[in-house]
N, C-alpha and C positions, 0 to 999 in steps of 0.2 A: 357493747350491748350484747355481753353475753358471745364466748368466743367455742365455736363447735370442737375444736378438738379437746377440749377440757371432757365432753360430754362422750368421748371416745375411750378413757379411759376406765378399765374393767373396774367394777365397785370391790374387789375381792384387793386390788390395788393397797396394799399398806400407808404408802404416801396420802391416795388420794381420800381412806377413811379416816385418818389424822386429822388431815385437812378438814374436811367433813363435820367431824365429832368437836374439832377445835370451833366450828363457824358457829354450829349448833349455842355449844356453849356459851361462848360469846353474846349470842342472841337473847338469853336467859338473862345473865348480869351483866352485858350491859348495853342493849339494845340501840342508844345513841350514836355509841363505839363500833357498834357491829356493823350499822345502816352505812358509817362513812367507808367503812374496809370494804361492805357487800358495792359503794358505789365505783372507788378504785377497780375493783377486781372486774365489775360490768363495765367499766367504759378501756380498760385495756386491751387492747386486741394483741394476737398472738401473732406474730412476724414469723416468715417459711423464708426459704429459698424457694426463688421461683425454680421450676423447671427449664429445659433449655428452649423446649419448644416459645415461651413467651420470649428467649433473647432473641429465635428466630423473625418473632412478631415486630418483636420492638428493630431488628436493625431496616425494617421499611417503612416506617413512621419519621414524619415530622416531631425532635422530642422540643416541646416549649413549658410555657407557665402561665399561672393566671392568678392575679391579686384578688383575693378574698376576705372577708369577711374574718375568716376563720383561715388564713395564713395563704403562702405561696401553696397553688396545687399545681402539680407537675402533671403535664397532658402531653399523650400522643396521637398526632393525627395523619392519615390519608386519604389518600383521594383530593379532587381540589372539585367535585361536585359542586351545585348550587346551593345545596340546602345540606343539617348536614345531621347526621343518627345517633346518637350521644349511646354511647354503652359503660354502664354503673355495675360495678364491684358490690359483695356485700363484705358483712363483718367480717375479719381479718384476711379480706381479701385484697386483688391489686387489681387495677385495671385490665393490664393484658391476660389476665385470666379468659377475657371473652375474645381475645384475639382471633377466635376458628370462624367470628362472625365479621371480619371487615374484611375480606373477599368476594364474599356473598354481597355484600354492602355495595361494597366499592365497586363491582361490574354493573350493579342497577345502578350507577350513575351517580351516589351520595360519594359527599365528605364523612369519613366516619370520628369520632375521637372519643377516645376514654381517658381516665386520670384516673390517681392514687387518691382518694377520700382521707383528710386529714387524720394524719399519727397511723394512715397505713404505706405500704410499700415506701417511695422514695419523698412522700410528703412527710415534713418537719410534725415534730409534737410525741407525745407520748398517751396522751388520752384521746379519748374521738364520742359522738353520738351519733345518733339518727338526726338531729337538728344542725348538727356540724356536717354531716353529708348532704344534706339537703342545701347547706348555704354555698357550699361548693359546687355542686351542682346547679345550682341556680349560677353563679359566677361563669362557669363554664360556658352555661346558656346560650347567656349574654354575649363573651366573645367568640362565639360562634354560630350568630346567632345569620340567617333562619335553621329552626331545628324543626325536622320532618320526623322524626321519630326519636323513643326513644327504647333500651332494651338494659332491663335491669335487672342484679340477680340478687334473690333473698334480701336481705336487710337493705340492700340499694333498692329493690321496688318500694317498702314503706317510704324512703326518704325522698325518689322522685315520684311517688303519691303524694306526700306531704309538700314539695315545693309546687305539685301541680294545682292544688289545693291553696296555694298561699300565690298562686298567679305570679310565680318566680319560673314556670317551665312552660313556655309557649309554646306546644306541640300538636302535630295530627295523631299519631297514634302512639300507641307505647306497648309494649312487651315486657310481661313480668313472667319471669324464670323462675322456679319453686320461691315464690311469693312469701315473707311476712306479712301476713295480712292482720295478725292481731297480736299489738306489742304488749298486752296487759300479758298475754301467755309465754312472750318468751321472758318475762320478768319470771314467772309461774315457775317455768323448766328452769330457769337461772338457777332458782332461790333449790328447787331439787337438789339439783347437781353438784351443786356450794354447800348446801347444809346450813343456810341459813332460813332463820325462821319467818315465816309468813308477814307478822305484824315488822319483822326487818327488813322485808322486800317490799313490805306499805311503804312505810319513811324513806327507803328508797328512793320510791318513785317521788313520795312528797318533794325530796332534797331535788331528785333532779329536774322537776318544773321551776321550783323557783331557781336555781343554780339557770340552767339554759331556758329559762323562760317564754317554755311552750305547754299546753295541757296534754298530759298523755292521752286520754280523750280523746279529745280531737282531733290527734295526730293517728289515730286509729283508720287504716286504711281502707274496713270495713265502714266507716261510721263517712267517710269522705265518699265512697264510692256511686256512692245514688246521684249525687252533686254531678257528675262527670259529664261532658257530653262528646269528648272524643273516643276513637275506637279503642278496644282495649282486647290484648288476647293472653290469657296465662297459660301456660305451660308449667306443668307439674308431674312428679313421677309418684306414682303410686305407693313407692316403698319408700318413699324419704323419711331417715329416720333426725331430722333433723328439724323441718317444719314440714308437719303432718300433710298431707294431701288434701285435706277438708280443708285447710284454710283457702288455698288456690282456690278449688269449685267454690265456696261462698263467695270469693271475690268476683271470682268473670261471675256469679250469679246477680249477685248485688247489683254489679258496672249496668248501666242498663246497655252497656251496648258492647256487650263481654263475651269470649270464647274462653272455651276450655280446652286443653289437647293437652291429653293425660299421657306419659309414658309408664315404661314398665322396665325394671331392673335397671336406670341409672343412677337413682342415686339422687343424691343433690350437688354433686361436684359435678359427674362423670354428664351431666345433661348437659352442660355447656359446651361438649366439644363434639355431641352426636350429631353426625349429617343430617337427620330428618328434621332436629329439634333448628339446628344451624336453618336449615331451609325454609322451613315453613314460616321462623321467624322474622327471616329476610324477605319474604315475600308478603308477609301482614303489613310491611313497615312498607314494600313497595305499593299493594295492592292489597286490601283489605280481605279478607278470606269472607266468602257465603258462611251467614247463618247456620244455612245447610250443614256445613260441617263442624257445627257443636258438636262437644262432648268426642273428640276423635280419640281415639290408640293410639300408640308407636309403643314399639320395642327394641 
């Protein structure tokens, strides 16, 4: 669904205007041809070496598995709490990426657990969507099920919007990290950054409702949000040049029962492993933050 470090490299990039000019083309003669290449290249995620700090995370976790829908997904968990906080990876991300948050977690008392989202990190597969996250997350759910919260980042908040939505994630509260909140735009910035043409990122999207047989639509986490009635709080940084800031605030605006707490100069990686952003979000999920403190700062 569109993989961020593509969107990192300079447009003056020889390779990546080929590519570009080549998709373009494509688009023109032969539009059919182009919608199937533009769906490949969007459902591909890009696999990293983690860093070491996540082996750190992962050697104090429970590693196990959970049968899905959409394949084996590999979970780690701690804590042996009563109830327990689910943390969601986005697009070519991995679980332990949110790892700086199951401390914070695990001292108020919860079981915490994250997984690999199908065809990322140590999950089987080579392609993935937002409807393939969503059904592993639901999966997850279920065996570890009571879930008291949950804390998701980018392309994981659409996908545990959309299983909370399809009454596949029974939760109190939830946390979204620089938010996807409207999937029609990052189709938009795809079709940009590919160089494919507008009516090829329609068919697109056509191909992939019926292919995974959901409506993009209504899988719009803007268009779910009024629906909502547990607490919800976003977290966004101001300069994310990845998914804009505006979609966060419409989101907590929409949530009818939604914060916002805006940072400044992280980024959209570098916010998951910030103490204030780590804290505040483990304390929503313990204890609901006042009103009062809409629309807050960090930096």
């Amino acid at each position: 669904m569109f993989h961020h470090e593509f969107s990192n490299q300079k447009s003056t990039n020889g390779r990546v205007r080929l590519f570009r000019l080549f998709n373009a083309t494509l688009s023109q003669l032969a539009p059919p041809l182009a919608a199937r290449l533009a769906e490949r290249i969007f459902r591909t995620p890009i696999s990293a070496r983690p860093p070491v700090r996540e082996s750190a995370w992962a050697r104090g976790a429970e590693r196990t598995s959970v049968s899905s829908t959409v394949g084996q997904i590999p979970v780690w968990v701690w804590g042996d709490g009563p109830s327990t906080v689910l943390l969601v990876h986005g697009w070519s991300g991995r679980g332990l990426q949110l790892g700086a948050l199951v401390e914070p977690l695990v001292q108020r008392g919860f079981r915490v657990a994250t997984h690999d989202a199908p065809a990322h990190g140590e999950a089987p597969g080579r392609i993935s969507s937002m409807p393939a996250f969503a059904a592993a997350l639901g999966a997850v759910a279920r065996r570890f099920s009571p879930v008291s919260g949950v804390i998701a980042h980018s392309l994981g908040s659409a996908a545990a919007i959309f299983a909370l939505a399809q009454d596949e994630l029974p939760t109190e509260r939830i946390v979204t990290i620089s938010p996807a909140a409207r999937l029609h735009a990052i189709g938009e910035r795809f079709g940009e950054m590919t160089g494919f043409a507008p009516h090829v990122i329609d068919r697109m999207r056509e191909g992939l409702e019926r292919r995974l047989n959901f409506s993009w639509e209504d899988a719009e986490s803007l268009r779910i949000a009024p629906k909502m009635t547990m607490g919800m709080m976003v977290i966004h940084d101001s300069g994310d040049r990845f998914i804009p800031h505006h979609e966060g605030a419409e989101l907590a605006k929409a949530w009818p029962d939604g914060l916002l707490m805006t940072t400044t100069g992280l980024g959209h990686h570098r916010i998951l492993r910030n103490r204030e952003v780590i804290d505040s979000a483990a304390a929503f999920i313990a204890e609901p933050v006042a009103h009062t403190q809409m629309e807050r700062r960090a930096s």
